[in-house]
Structure formats: C-alpha cells, structure tokens
N, CA, C and O atoms as a GROMACS GRO file, in nm:
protein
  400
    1UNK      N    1   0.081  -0.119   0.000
    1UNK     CA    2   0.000   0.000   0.000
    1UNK      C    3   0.086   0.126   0.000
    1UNK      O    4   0.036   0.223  -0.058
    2UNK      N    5   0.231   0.145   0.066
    2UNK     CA    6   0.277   0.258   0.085
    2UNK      C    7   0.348   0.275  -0.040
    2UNK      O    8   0.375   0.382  -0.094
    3UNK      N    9   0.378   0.143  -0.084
    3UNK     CA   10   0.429   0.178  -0.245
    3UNK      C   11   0.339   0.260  -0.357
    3UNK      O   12   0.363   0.352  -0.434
    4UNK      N   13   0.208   0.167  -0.322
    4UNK     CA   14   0.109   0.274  -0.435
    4UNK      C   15   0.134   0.433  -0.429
    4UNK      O   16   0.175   0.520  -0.507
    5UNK      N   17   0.081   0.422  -0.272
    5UNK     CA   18   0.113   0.561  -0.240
    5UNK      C   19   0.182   0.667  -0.301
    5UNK      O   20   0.139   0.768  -0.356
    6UNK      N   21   0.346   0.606  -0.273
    6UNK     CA   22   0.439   0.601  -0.311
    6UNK      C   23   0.427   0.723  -0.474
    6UNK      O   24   0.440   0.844  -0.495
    7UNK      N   25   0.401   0.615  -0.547
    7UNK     CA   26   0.393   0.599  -0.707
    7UNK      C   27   0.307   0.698  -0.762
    7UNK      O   28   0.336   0.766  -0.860
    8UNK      N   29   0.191   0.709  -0.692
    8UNK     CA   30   0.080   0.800  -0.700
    8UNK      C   31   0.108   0.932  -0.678
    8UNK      O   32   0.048   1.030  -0.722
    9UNK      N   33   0.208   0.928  -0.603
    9UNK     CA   34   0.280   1.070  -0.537
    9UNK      C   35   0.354   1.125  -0.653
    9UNK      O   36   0.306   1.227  -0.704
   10UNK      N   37   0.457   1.076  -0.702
   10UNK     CA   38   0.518   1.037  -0.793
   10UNK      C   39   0.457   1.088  -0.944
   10UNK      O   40   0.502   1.154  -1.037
   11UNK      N   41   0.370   1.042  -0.923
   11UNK     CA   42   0.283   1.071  -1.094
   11UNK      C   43   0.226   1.160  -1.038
   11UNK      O   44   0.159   1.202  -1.132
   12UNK      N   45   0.199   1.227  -0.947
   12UNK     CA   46   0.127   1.389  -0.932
   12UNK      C   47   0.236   1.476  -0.966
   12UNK      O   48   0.254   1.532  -1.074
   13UNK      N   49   0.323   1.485  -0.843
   13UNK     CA   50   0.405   1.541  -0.864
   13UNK      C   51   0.474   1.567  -1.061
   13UNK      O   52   0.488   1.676  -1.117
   14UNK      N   53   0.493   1.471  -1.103
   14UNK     CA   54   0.551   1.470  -1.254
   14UNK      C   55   0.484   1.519  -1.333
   14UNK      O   56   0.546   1.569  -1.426
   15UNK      N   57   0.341   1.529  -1.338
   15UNK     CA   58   0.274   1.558  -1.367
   15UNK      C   59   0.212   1.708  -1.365
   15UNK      O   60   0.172   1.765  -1.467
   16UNK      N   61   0.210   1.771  -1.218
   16UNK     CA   62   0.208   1.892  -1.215
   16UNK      C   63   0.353   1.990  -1.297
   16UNK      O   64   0.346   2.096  -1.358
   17UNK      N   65   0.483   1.898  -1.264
   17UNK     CA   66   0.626   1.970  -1.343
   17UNK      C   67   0.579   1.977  -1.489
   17UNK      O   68   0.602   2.089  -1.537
   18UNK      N   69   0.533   1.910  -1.556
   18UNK     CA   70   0.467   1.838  -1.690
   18UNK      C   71   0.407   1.991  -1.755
   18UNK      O   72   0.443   2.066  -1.846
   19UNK      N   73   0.286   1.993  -1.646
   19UNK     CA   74   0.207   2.094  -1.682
   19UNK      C   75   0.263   2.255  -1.692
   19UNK      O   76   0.248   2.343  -1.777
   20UNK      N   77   0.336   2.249  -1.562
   20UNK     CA   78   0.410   2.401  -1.524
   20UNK      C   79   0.523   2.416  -1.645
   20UNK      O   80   0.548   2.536  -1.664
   21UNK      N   81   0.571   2.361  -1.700
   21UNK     CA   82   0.688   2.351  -1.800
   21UNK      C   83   0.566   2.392  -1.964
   21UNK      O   84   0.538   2.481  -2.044
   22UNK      N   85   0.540   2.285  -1.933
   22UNK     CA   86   0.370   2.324  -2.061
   22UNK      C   87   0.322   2.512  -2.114
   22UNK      O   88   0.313   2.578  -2.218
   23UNK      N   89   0.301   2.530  -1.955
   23UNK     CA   90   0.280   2.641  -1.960
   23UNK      C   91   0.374   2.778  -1.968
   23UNK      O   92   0.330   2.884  -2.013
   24UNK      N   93   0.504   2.763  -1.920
   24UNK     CA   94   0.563   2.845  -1.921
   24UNK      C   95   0.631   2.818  -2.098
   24UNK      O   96   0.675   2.927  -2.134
   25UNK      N   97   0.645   2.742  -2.180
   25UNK     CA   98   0.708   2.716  -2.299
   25UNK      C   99   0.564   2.806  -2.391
   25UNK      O  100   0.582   2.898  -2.471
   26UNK      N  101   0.440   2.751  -2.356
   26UNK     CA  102   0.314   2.831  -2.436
   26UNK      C  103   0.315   3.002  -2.386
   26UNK      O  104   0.276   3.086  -2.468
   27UNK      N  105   0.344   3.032  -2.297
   27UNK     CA  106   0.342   3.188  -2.256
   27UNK      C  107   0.516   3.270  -2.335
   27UNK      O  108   0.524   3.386  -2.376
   28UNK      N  109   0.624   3.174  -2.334
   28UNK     CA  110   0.718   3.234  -2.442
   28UNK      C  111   0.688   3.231  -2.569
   28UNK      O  112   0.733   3.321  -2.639
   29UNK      N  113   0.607   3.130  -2.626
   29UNK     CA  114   0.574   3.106  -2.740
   29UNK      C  115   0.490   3.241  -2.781
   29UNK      O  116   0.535   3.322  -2.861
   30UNK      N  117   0.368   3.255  -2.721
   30UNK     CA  118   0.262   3.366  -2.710
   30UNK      C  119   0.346   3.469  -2.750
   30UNK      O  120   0.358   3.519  -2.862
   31UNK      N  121   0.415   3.501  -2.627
   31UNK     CA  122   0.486   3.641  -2.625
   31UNK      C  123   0.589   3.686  -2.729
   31UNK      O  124   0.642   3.794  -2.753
   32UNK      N  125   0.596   3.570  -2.779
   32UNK     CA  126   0.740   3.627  -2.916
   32UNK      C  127   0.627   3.672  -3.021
   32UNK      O  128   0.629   3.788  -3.063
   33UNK      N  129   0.534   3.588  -3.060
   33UNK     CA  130   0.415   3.621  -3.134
   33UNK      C  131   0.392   3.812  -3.126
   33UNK      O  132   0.410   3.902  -3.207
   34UNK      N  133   0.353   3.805  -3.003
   34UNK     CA  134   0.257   3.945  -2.998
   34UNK      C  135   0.391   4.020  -3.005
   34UNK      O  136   0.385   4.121  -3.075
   35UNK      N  137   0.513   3.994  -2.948
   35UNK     CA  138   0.632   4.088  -2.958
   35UNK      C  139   0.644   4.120  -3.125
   35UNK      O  140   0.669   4.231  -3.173
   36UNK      N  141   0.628   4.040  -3.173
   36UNK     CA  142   0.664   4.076  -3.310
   36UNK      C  143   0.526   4.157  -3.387
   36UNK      O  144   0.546   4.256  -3.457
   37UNK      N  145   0.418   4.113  -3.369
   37UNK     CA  146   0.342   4.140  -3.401
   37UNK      C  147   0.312   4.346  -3.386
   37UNK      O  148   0.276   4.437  -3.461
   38UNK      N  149   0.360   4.326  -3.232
   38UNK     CA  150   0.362   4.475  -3.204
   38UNK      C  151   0.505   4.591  -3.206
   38UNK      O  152   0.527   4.704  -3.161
   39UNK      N  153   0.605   4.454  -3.312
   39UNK     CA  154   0.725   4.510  -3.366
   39UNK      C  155   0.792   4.550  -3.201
   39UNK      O  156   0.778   4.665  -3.160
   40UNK      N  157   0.843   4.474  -3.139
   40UNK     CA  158   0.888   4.491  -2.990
   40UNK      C  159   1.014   4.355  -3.015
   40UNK      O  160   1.009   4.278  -3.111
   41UNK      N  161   1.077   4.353  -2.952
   41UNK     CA  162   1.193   4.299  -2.900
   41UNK      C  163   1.187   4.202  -2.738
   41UNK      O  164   1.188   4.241  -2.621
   42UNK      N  165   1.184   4.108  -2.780
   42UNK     CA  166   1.130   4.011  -2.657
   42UNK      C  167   1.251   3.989  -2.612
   42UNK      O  168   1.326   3.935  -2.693
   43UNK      N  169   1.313   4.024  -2.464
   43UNK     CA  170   1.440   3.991  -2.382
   43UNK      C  171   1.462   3.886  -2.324
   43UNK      O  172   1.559   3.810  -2.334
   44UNK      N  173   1.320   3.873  -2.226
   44UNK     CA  174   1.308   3.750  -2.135
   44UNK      C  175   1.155   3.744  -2.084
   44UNK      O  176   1.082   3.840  -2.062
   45UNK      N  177   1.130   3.628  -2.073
   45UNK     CA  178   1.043   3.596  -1.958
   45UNK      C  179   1.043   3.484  -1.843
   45UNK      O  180   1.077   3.366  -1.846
   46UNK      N  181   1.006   3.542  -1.767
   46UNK     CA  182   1.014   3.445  -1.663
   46UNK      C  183   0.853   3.464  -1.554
   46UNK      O  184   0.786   3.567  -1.558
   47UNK      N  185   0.817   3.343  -1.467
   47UNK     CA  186   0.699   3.357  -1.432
   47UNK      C  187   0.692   3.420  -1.310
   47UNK      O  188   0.798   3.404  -1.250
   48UNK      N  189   0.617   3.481  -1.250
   48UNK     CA  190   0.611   3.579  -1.132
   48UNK      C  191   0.581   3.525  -1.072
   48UNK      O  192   0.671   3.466  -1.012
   49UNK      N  193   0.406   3.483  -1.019
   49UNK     CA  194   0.386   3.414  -0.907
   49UNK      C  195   0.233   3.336  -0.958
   49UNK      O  196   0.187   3.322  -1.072
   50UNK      N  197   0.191   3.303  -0.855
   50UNK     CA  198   0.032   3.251  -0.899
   50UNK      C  199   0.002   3.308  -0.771
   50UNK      O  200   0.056   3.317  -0.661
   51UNK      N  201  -0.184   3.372  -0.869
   51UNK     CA  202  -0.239   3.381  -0.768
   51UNK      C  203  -0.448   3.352  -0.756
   51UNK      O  204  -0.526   3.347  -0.851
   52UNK      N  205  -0.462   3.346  -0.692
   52UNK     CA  206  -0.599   3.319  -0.699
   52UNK      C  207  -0.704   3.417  -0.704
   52UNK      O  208  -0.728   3.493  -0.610
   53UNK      N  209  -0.791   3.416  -0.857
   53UNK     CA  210  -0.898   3.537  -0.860
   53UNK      C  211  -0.976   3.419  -0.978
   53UNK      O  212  -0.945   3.335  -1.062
   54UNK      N  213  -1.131   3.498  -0.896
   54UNK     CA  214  -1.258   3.427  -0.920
   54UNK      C  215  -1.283   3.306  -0.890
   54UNK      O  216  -1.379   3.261  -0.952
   55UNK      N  217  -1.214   3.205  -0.786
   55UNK     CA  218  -1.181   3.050  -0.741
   55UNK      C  219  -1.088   2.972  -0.915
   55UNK      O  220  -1.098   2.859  -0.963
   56UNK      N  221  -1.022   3.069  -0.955
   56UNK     CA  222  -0.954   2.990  -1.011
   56UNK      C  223  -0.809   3.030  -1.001
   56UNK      O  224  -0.784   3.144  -0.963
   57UNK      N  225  -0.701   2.936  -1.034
   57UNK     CA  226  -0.569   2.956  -1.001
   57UNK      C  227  -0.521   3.010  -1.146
   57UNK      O  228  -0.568   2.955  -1.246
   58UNK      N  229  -0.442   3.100  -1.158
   58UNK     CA  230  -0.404   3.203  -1.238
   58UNK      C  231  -0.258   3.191  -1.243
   58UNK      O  232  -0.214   3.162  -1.132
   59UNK      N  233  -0.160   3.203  -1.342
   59UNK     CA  234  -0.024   3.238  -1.368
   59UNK      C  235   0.033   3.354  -1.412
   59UNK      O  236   0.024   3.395  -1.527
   60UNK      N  237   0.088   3.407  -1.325
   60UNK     CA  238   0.113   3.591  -1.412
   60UNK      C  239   0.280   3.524  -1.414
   60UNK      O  240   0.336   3.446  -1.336
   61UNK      N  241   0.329   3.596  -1.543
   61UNK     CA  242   0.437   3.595  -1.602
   61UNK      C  243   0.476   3.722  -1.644
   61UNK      O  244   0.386   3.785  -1.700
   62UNK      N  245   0.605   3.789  -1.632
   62UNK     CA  246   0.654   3.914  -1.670
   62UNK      C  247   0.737   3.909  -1.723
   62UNK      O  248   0.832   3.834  -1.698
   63UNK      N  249   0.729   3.994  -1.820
   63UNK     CA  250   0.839   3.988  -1.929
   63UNK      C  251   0.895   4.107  -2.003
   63UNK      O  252   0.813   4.194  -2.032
   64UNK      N  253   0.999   4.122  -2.032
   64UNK     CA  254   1.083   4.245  -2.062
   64UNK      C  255   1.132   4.240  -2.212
   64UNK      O  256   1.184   4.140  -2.263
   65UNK      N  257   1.112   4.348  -2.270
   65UNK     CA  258   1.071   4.385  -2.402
   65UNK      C  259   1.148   4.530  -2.431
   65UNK      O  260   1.152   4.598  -2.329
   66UNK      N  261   1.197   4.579  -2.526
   66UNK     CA  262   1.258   4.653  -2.617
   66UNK      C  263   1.211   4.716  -2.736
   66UNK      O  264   1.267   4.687  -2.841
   67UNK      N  265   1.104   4.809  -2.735
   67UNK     CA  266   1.045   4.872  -2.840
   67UNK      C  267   1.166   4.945  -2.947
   67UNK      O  268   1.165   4.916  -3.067
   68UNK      N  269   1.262   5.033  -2.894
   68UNK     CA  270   1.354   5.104  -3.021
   68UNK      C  271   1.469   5.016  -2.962
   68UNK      O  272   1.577   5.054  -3.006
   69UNK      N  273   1.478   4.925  -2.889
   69UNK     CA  274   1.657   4.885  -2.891
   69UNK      C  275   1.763   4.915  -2.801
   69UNK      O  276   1.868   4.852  -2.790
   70UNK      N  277   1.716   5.047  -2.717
   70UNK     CA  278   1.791   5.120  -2.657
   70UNK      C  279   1.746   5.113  -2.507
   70UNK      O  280   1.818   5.120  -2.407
   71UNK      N  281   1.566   5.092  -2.518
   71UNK     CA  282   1.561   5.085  -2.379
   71UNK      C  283   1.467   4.967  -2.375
   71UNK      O  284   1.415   4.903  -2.467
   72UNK      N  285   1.459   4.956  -2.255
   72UNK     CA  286   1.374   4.817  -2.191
   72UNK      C  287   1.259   4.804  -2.093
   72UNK      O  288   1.275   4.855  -1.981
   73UNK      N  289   1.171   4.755  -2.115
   73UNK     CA  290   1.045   4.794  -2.042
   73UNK      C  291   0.962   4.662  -1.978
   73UNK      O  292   1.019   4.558  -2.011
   74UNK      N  293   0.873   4.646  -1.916
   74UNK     CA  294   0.843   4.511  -1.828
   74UNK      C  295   0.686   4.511  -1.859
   74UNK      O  296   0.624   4.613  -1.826
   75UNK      N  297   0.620   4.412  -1.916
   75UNK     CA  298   0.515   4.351  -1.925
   75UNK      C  299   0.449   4.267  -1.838
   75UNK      O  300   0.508   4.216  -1.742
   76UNK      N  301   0.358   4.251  -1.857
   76UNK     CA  302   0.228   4.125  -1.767
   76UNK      C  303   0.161   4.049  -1.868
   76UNK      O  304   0.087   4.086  -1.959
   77UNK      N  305   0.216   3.903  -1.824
   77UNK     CA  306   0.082   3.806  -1.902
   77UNK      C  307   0.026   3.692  -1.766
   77UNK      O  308   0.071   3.627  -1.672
   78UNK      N  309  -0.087   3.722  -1.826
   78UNK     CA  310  -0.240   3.623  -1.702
   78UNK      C  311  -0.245   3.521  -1.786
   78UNK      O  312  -0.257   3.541  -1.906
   79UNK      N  313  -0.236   3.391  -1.731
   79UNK     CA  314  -0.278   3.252  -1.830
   79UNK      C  315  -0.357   3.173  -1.677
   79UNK      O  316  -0.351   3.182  -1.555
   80UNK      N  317  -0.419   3.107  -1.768
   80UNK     CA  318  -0.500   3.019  -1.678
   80UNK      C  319  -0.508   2.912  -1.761
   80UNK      O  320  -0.579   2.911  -1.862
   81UNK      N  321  -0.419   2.795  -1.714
   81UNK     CA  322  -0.419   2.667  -1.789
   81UNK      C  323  -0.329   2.758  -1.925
   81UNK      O  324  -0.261   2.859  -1.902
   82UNK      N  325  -0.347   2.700  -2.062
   82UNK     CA  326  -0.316   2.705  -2.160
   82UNK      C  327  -0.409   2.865  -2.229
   82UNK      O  328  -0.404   2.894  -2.348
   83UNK      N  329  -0.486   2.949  -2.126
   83UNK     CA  330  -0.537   3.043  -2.225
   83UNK      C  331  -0.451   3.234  -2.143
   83UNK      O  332  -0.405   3.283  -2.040
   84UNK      N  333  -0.492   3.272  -2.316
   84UNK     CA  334  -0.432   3.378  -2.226
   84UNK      C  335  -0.533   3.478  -2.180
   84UNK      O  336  -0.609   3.519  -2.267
   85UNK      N  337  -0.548   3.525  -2.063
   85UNK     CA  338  -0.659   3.650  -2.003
   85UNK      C  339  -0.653   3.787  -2.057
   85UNK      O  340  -0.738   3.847  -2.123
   86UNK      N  341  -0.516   3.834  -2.011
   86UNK     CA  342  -0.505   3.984  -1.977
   86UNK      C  343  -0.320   3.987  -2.070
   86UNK      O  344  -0.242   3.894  -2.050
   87UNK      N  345  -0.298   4.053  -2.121
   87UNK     CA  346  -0.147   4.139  -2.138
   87UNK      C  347  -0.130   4.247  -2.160
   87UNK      O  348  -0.149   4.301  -2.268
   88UNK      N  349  -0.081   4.308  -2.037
   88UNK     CA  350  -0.033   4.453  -2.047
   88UNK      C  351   0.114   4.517  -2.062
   88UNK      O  352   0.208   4.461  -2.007
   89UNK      N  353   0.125   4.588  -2.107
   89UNK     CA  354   0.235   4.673  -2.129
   89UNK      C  355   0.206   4.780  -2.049
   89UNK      O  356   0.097   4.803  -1.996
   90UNK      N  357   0.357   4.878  -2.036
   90UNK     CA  358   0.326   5.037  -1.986
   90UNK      C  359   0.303   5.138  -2.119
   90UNK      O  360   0.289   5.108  -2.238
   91UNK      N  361   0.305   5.246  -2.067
   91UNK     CA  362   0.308   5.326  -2.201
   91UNK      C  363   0.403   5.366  -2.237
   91UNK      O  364   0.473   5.402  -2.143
   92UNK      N  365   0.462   5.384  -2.359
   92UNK     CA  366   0.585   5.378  -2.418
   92UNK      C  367   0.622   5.509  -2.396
   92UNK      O  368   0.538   5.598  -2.379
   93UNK      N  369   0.753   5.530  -2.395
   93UNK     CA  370   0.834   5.684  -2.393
   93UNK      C  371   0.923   5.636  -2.544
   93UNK      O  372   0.965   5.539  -2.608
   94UNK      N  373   0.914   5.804  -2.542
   94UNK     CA  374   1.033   5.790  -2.696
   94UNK      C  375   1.170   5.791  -2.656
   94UNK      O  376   1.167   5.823  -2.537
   95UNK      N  377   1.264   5.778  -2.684
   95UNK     CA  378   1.388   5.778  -2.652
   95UNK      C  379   1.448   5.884  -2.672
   95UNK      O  380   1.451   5.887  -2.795
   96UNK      N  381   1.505   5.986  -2.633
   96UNK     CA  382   1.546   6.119  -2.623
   96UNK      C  383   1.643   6.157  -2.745
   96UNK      O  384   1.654   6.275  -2.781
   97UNK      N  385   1.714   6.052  -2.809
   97UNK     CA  386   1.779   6.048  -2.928
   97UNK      C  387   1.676   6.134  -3.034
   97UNK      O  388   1.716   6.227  -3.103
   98UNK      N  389   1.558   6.092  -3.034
   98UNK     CA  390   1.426   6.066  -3.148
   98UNK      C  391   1.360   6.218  -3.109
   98UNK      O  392   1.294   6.278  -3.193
   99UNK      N  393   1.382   6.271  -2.986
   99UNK     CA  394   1.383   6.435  -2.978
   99UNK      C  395   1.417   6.527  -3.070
   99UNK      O  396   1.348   6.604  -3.138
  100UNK      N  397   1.578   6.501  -3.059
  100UNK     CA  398   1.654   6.631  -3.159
  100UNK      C  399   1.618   6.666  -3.232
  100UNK      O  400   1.677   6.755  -3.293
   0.00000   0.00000   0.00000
C-alpha cells in the first residue's frame, strides 16, 4: 500500500512539473508572437507568481521587451491553464535620441 502511495505521489508530482513547464514554454511562445506582431523585442520571460482570482488559479508571467533597442520595459501576461486573459504593457516613452 505505501508503495502505491508512493507511485501516485510520484505521478502527481511529474505531472504537475509536466504541466508548469507546458505552460511556461506556451506563454514564451505567445509572447514572441505578440512581440513581433507589435514590432517589440522580446528579452526574457520568466513567471512571477500565482495567484488566486474568481476561485480559479491564475499564472502571471513578466516579461521584458525593447520597443527602439535602446531601452527596456516590463510587461504582464495572465494565463489560466493554456489560455491567455489579460497582457499589459506600460506606455511607451520615446527615446530622447528621437527628440533632436
């Protein structure tokens, strides 16, 4: 019996890594998409935290992005499971070069 246990433990555990890996590879995937799409420069992402809104468990991921090249700015993506909710950006500044 403690072996089942055991095993069962085992396949949750692998299973939840399974999923969390799942999801963080579909939220870089996403994000190079819309980076390009919105002509931006994708640096990194990495996942922030989880948190719980409406009784469901949520993944926010932040990610840092490069509109002219020169500077760098920090995003939000909401996934729940495999979909995406919410992505925000800040509002862009011009780069003081693009002044003169």
């Amino acid at each position: 019996m403690t072996e089942l246990l055991g095993l069962l433990g085992l396949f949750i555990f692998g299973a939840g890594y399974w999923q969390i890996r799942r999801q963080s590879e579909f939220a870089r995937q996403w994000l190079e998409r819309y980076c390009r799409q919105q002509q931006f420069q994708l640096l990194s992402v990495y996942r922030y935290r989880y948190k719980w809104q409406k009784g469901r468990l949520l993944a926010q991921f932040r990610f840092e992005f490069s509109h002219d090249g020169l500077q760098h700015d920090e995003g939000k993506l909401l996934l729940h499971h495999l979909k995406v909710l919410d992505v925000s950006v800040p509002v862009l500044r011009e780069s003081s070069s693009s002044m003169l």
